[in-house]
C-alpha positions as CSV (number, residue, x, y, z in Angstrom):
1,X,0.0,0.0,0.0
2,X,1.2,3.6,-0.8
3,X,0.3,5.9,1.7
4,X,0.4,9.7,-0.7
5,X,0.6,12.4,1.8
6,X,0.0,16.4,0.2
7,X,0.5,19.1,2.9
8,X,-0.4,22.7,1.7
9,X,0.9,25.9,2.6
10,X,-2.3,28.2,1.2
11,X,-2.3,31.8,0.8
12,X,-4.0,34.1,3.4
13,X,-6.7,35.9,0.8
14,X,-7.9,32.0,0.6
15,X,-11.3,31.3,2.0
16,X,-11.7,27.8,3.9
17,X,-14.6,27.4,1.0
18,X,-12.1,27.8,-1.8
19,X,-10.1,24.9,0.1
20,X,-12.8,22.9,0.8
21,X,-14.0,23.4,-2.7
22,X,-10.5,21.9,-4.5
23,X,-9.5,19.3,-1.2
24,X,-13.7,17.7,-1.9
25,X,-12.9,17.8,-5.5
26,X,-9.8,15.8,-5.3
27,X,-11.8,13.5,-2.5
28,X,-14.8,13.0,-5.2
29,X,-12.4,12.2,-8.4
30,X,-10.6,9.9,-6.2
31,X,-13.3,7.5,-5.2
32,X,-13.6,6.8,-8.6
33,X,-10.5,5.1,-9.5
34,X,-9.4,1.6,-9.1
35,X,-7.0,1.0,-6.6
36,X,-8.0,4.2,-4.6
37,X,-8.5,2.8,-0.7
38,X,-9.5,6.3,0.5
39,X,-9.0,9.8,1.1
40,X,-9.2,12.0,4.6
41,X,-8.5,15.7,4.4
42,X,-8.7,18.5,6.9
43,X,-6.9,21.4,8.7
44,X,-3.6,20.9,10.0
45,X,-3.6,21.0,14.2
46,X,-0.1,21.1,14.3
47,X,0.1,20.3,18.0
48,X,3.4,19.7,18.2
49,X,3.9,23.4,17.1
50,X,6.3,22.1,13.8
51,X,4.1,22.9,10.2
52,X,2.4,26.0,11.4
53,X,2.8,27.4,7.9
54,X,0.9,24.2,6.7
55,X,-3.0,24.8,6.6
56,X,-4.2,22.0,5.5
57,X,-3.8,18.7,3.6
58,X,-4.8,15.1,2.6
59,X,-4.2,12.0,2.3
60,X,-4.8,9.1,-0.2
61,X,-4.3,5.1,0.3
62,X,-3.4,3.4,-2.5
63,X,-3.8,-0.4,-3.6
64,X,-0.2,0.1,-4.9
65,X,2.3,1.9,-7.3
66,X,0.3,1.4,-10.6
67,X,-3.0,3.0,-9.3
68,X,-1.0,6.4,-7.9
69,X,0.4,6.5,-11.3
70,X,-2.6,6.0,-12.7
71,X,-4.1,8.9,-10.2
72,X,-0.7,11.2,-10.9
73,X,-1.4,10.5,-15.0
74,X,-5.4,11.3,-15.0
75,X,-6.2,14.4,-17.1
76,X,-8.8,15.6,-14.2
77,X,-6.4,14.6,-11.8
78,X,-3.9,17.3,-12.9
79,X,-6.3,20.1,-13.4
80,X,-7.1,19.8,-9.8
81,X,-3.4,19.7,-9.1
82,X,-3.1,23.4,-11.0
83,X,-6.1,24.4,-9.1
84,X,-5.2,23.4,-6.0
85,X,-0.9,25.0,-6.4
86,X,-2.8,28.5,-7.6
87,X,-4.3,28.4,-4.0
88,X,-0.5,27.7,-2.3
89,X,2.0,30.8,-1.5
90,X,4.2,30.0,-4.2
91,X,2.5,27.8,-6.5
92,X,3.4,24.4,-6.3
93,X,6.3,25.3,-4.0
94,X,3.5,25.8,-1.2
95,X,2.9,22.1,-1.0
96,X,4.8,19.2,0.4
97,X,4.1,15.5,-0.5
98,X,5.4,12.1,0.6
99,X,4.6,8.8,-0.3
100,X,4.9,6.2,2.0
101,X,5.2,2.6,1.1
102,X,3.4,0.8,3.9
């Protein structure tokens, strides 16, 4: 399982709706594909006081390697990607992402 892990860094004139709007988006397309095991998003709590400049993110559980390629690949997939970096200080420089082999 790949464990796909997008933290966001969002710029101050965006409204929680605008986030919520592009974060339910992804959550919707997602459900959709094969190999897709789910998707949680929500604000960051940052209690141990380390990613304050990190508003928000999600994550995705994948089947494996082939279905986030296939995810990464999909046309709709990257249009949400643009939308979502034009919400970020800096584009996408004001998002982080790990994947994590579990």
């Amino acid at each position: 399982m790949i464990l796909h892990c997008v933290f966001c860094n969002f710029r101050t004139d965006v409204s929680e709706d605008q986030r919520n709007q592009v974060l339910t988006a992804l959550a919707q397309f997602s459900a959709g594909l094969n190999g897709v095991l789910g998707f949680d998003h929500g604000p960051n709590l940052d209690f141990e006081g380390k990613s304050a400049s990190y508003d928000a993110g999600f994550v995705i559980r994948f089947a494996d390697h082939e279905a986030l390629q296939t995810y990464a690949d999909h046309p709709e997939h990257q249009a949400l990607g643009r939308q979502l970096c034009d919400l970020c200080n800096g584009g996408e420089n004001g998002i982080k992402v790990f994947d994590l082999k579990l």
